[in-house]
PDB file of N, H, CA, C and O in Angstrom:
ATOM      1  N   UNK A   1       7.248  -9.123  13.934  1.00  0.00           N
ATOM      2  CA  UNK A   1       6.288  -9.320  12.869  1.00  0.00           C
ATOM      3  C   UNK A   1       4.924  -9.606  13.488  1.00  0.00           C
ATOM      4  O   UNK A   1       4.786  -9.954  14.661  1.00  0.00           O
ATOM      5  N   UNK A   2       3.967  -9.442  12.655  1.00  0.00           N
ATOM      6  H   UNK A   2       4.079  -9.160  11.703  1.00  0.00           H
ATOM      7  CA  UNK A   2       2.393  -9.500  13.782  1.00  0.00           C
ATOM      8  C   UNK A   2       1.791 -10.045  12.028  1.00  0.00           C
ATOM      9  O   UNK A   2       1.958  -9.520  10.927  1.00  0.00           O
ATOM     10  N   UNK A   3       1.125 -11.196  12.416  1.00  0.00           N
ATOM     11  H   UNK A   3       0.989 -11.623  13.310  1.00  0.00           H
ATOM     12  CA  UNK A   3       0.122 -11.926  11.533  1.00  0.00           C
ATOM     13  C   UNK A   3      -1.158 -11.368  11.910  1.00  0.00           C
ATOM     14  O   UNK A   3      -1.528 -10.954  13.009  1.00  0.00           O
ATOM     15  N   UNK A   4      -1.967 -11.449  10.449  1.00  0.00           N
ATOM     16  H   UNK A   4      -1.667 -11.786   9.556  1.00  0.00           H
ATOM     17  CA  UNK A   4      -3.502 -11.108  10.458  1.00  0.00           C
ATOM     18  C   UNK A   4      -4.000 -12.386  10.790  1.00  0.00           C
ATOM     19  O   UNK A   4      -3.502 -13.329  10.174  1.00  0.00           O
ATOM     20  N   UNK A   5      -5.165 -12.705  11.906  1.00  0.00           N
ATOM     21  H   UNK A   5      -5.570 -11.939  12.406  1.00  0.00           H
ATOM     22  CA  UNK A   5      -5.647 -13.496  12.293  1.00  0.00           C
ATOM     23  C   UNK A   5      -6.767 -14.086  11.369  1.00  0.00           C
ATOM     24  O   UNK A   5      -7.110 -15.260  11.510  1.00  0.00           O
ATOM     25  N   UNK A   6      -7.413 -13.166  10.296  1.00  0.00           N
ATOM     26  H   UNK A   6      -7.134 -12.213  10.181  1.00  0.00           H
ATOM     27  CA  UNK A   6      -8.163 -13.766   9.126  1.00  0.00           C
ATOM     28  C   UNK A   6      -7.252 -14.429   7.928  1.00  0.00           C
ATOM     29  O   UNK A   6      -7.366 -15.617   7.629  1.00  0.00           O
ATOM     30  N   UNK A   7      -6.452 -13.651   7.356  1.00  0.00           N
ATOM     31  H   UNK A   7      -6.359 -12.685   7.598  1.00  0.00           H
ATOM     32  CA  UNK A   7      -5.734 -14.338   6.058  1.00  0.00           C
ATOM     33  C   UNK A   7      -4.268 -14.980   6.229  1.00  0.00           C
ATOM     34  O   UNK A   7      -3.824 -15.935   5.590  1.00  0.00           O
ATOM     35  N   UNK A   8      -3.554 -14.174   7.327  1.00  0.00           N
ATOM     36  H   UNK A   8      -3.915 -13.399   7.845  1.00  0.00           H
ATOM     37  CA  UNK A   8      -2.509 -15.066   7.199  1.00  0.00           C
ATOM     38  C   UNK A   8      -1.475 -13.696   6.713  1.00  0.00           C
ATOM     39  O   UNK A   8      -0.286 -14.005   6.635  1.00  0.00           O
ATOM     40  N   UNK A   9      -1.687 -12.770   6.504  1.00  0.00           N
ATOM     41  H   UNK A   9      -2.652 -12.519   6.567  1.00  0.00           H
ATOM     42  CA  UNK A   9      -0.612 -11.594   5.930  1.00  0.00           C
ATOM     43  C   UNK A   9       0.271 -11.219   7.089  1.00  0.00           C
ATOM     44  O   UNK A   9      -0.295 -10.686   8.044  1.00  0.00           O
ATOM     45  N   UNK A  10       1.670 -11.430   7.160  1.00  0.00           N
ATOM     46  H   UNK A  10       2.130 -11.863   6.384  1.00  0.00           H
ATOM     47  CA  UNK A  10       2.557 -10.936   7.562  1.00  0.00           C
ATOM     48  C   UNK A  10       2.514  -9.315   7.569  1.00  0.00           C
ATOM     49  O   UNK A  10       2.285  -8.813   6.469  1.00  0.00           O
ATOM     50  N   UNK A  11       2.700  -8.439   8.644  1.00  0.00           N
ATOM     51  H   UNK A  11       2.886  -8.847   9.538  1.00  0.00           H
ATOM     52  CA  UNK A  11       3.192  -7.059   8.608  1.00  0.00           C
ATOM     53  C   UNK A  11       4.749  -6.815   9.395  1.00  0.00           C
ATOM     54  O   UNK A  11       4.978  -6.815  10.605  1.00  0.00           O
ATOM     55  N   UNK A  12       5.790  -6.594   8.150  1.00  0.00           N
ATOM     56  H   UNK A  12       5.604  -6.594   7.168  1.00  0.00           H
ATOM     57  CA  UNK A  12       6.797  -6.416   8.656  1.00  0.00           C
ATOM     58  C   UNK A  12       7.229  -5.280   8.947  1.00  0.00           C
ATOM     59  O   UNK A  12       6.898  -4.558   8.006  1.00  0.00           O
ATOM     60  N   UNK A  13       7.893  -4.560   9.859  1.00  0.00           N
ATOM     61  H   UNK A  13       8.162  -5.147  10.623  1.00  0.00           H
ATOM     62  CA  UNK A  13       8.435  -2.883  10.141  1.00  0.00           C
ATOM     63  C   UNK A  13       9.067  -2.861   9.520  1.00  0.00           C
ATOM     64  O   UNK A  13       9.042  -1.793   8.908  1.00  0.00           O
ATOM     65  N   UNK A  14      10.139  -3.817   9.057  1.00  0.00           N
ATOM     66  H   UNK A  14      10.160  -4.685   9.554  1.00  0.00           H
ATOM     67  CA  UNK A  14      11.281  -3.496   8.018  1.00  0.00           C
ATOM     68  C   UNK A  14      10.995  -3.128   6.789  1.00  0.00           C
ATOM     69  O   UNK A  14      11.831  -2.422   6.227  1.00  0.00           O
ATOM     70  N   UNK A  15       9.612  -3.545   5.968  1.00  0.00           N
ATOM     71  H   UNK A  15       8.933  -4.120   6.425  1.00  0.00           H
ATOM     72  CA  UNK A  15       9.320  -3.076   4.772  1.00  0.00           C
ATOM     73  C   UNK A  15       8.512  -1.749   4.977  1.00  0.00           C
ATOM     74  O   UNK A  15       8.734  -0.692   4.387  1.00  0.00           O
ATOM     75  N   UNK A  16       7.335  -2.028   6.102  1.00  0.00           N
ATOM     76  H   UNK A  16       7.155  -2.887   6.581  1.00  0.00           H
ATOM     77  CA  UNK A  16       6.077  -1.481   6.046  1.00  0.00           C
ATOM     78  C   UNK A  16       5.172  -1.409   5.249  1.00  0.00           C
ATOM     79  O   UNK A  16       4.862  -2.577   5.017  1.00  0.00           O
ATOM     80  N   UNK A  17       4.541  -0.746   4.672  1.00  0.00           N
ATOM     81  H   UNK A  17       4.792   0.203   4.860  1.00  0.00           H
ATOM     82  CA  UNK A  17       3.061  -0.878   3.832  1.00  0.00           C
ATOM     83  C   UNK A  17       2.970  -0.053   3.090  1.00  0.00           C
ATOM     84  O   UNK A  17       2.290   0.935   3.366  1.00  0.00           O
ATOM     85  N   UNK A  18       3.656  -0.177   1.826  1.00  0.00           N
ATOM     86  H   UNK A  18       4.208  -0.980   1.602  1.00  0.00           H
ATOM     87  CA  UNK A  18       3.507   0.841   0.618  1.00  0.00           C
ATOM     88  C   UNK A  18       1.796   1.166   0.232  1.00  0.00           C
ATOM     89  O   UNK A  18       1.209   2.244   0.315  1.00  0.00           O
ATOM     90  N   UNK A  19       1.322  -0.018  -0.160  1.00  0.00           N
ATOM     91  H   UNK A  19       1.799  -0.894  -0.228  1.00  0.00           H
ATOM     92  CA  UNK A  19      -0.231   0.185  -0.720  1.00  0.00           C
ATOM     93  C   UNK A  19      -0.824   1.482   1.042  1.00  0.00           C
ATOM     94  O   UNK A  19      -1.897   2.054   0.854  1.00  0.00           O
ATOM     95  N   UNK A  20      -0.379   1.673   1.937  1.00  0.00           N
ATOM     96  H   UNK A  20       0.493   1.208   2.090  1.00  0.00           H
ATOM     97  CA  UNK A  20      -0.760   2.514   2.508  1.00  0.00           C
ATOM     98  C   UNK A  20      -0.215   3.621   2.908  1.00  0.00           C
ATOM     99  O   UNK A  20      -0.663   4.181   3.909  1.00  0.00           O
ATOM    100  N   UNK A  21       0.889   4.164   2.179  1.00  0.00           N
ATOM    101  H   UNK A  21       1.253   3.709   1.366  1.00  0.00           H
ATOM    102  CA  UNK A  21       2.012   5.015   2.435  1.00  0.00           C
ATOM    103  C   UNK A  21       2.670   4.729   3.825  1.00  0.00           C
ATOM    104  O   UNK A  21       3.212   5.719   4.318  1.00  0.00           O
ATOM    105  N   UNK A  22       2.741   3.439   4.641  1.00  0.00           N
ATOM    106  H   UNK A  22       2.301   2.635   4.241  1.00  0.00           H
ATOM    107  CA  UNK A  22       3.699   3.429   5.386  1.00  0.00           C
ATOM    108  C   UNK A  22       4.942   3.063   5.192  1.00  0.00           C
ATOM    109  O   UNK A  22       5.142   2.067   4.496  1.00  0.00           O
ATOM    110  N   UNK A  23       5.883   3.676   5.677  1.00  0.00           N
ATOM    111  H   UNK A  23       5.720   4.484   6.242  1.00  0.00           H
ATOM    112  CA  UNK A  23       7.118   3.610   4.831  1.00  0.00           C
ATOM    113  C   UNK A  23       8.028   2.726   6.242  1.00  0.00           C
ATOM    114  O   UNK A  23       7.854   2.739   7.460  1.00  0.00           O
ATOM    115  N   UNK A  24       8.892   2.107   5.460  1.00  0.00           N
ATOM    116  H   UNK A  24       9.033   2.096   4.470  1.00  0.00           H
ATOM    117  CA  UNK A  24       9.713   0.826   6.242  1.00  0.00           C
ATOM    118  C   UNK A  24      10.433   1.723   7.292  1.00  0.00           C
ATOM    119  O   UNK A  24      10.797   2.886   7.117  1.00  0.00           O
ATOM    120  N   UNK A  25      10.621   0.698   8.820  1.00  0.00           N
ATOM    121  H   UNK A  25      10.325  -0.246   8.962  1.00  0.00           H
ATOM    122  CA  UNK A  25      11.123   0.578   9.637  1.00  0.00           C
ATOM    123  C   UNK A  25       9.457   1.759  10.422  1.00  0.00           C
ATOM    124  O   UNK A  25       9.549   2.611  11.306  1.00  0.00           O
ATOM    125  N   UNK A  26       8.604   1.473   9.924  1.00  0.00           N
ATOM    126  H   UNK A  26       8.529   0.781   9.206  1.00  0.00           H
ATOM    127  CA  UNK A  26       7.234   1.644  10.980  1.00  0.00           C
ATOM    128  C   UNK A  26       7.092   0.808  12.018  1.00  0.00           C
ATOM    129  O   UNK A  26       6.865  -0.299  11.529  1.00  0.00           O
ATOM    130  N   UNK A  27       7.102   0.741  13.165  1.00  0.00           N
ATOM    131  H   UNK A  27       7.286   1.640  13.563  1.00  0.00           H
ATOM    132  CA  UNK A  27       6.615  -0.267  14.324  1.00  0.00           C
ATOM    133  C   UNK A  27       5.075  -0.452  13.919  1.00  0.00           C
ATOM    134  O   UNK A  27       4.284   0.391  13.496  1.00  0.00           O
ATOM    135  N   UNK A  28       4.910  -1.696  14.157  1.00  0.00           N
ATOM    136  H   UNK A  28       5.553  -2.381  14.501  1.00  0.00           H
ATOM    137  CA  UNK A  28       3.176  -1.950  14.143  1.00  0.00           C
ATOM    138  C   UNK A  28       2.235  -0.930  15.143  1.00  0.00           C
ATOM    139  O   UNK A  28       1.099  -0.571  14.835  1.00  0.00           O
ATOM    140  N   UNK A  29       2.896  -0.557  16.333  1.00  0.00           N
ATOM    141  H   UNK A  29       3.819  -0.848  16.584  1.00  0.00           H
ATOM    142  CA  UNK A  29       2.663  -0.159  17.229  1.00  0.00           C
ATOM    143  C   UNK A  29       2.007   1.558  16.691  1.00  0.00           C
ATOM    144  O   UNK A  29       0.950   2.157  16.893  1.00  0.00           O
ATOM    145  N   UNK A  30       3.360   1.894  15.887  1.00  0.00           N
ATOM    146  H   UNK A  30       4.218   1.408  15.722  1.00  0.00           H
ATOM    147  CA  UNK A  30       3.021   3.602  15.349  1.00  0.00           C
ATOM    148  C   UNK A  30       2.228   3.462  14.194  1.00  0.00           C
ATOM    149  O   UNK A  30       2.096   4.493  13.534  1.00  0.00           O
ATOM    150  N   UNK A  31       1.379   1.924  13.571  1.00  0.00           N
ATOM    151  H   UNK A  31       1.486   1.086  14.107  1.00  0.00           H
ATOM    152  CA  UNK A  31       0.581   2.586  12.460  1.00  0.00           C
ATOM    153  C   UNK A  31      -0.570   3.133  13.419  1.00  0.00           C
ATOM    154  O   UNK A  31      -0.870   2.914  14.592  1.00  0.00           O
ATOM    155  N   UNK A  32      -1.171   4.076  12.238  1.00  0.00           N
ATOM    156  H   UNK A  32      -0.928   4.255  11.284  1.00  0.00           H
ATOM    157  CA  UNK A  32      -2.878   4.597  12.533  1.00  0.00           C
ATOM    158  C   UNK A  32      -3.665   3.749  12.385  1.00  0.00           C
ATOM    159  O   UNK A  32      -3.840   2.904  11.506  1.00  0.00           O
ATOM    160  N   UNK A  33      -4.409   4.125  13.762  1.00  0.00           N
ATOM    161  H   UNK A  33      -4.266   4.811  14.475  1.00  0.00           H
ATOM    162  CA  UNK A  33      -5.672   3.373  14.398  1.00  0.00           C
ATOM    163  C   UNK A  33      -6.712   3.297  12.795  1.00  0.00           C
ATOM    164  O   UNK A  33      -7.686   2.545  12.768  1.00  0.00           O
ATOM    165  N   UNK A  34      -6.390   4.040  11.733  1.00  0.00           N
ATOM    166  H   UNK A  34      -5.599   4.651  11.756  1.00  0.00           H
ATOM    167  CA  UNK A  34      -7.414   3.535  10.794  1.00  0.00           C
ATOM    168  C   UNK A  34      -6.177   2.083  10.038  1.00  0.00           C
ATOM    169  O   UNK A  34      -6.574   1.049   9.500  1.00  0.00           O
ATOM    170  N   UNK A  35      -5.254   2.337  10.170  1.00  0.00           N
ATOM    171  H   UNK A  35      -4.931   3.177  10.607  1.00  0.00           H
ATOM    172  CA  UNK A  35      -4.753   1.116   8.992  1.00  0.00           C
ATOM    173  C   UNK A  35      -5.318   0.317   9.268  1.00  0.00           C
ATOM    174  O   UNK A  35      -5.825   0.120  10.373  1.00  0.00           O
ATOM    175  N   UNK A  36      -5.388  -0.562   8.014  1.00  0.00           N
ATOM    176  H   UNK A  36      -4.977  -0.402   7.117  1.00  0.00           H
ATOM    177  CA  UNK A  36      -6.063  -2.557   8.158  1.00  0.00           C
ATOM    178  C   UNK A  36      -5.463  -2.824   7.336  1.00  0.00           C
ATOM    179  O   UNK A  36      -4.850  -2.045   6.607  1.00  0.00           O
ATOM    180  N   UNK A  37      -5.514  -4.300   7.247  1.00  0.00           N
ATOM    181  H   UNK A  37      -6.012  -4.933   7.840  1.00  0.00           H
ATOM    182  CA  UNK A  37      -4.781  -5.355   6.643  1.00  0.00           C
ATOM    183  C   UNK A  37      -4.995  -4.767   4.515  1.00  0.00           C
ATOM    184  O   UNK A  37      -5.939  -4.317   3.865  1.00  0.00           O
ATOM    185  N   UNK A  38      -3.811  -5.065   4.243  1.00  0.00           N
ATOM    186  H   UNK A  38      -3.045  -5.430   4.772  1.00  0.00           H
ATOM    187  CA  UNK A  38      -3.608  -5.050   3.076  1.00  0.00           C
ATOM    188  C   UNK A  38      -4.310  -5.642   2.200  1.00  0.00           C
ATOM    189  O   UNK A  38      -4.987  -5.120   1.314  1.00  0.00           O
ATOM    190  N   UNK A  39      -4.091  -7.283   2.544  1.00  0.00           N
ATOM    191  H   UNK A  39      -3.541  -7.707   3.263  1.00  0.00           H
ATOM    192  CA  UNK A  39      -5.002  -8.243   1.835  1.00  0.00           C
ATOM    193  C   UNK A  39      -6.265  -8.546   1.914  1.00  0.00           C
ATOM    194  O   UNK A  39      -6.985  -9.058   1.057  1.00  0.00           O
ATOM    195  N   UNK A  40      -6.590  -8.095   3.342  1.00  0.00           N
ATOM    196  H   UNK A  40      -6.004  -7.679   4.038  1.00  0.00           H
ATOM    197  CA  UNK A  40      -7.823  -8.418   3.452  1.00  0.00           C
ATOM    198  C   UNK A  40      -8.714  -7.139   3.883  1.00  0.00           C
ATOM    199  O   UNK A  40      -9.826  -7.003   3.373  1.00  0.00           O
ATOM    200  N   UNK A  41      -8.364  -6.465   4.558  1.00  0.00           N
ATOM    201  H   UNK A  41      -7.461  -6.575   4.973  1.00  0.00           H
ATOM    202  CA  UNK A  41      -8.892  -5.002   5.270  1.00  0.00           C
ATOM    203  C   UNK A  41      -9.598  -5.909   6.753  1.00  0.00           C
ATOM    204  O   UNK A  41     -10.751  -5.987   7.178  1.00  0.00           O
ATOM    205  N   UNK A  42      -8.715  -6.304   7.076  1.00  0.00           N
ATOM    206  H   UNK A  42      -7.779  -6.240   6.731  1.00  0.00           H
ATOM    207  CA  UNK A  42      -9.172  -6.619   8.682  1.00  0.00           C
ATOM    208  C   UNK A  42      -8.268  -5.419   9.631  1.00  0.00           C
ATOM    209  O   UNK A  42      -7.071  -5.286   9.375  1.00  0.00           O
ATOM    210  N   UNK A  43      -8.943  -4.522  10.784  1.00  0.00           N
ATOM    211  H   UNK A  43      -9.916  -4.629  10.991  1.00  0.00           H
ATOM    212  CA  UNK A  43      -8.524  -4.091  11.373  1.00  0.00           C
ATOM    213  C   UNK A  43      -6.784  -3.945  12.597  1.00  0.00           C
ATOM    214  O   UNK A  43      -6.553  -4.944  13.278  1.00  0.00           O
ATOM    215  N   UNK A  44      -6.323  -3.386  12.656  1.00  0.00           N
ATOM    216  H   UNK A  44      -6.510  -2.574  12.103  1.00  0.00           H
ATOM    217  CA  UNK A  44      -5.275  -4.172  13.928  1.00  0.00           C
ATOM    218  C   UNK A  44      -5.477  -4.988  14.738  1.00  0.00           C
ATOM    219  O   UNK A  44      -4.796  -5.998  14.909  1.00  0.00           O
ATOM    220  N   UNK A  45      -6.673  -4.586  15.497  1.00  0.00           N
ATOM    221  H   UNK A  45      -7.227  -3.765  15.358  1.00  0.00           H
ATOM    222  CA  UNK A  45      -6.844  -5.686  16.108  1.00  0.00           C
ATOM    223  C   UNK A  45      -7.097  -7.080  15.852  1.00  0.00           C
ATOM    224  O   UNK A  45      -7.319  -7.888  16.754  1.00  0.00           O
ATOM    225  N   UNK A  46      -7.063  -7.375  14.581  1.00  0.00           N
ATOM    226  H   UNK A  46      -6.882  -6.718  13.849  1.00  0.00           H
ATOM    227  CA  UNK A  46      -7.284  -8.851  14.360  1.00  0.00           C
ATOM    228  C   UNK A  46      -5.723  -9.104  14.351  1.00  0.00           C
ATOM    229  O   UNK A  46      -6.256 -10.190  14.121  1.00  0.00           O
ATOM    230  N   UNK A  47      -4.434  -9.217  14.363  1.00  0.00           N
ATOM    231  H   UNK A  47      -4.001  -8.335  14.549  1.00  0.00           H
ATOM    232  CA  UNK A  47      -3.179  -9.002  14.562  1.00  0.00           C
ATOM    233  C   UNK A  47      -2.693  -9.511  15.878  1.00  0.00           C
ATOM    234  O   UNK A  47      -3.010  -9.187  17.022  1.00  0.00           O
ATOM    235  N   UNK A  48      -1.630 -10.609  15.314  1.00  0.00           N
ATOM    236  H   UNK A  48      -1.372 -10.872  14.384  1.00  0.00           H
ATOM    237  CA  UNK A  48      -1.139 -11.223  16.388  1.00  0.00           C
ATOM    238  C   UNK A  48       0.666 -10.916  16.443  1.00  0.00           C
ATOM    239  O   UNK A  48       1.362 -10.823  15.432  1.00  0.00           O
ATOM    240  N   UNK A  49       1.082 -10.817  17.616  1.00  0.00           N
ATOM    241  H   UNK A  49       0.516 -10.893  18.437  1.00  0.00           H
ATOM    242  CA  UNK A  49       2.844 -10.824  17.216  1.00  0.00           C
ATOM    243  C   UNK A  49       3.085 -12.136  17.197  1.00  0.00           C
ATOM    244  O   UNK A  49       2.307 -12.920  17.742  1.00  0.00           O
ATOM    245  N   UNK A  50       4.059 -12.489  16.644  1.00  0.00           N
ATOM    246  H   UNK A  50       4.690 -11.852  16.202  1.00  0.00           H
ATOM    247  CA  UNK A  50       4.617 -13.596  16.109  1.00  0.00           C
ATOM    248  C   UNK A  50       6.172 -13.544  16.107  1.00  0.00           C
ATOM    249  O   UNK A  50       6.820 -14.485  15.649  1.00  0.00           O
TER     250      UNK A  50
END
C-alpha cells in the first residue's frame, strides 16, 4: 500500500482506482506517470510505501 503524503489516501493494488480506470490488482509501480491522487490530485511522487 503507498500513502499520499498531502491527504492521507491509501492506494491499494488490490482494489486500484476506479475514478481513474485502474482496475484492481494494478501495482503502484505500473500506474501512469500521469495518475495522481484521487482525493487530492497530488502526483506519485508525493507517495510513500507503507
Amino acid at each position: 500500500m503507498y500513502r499520499c503524503g498531502n491527504c492521507g489516501y491509501l492506494y491499494n493494488p488490490d482494489r486500484g482506482d476506479s475514478s481513474q480506470s485502474i482496475v484492481p490488482d494494478t501495482s503502484f509501480q505500473s500506474l501512469p506517470k500521469s495518475w495522481t491522487c484521487p482525493r487530492c490530485g497530488a502526483p506519485k511522487e508525493k507517495f510513500k510505501k507503507i
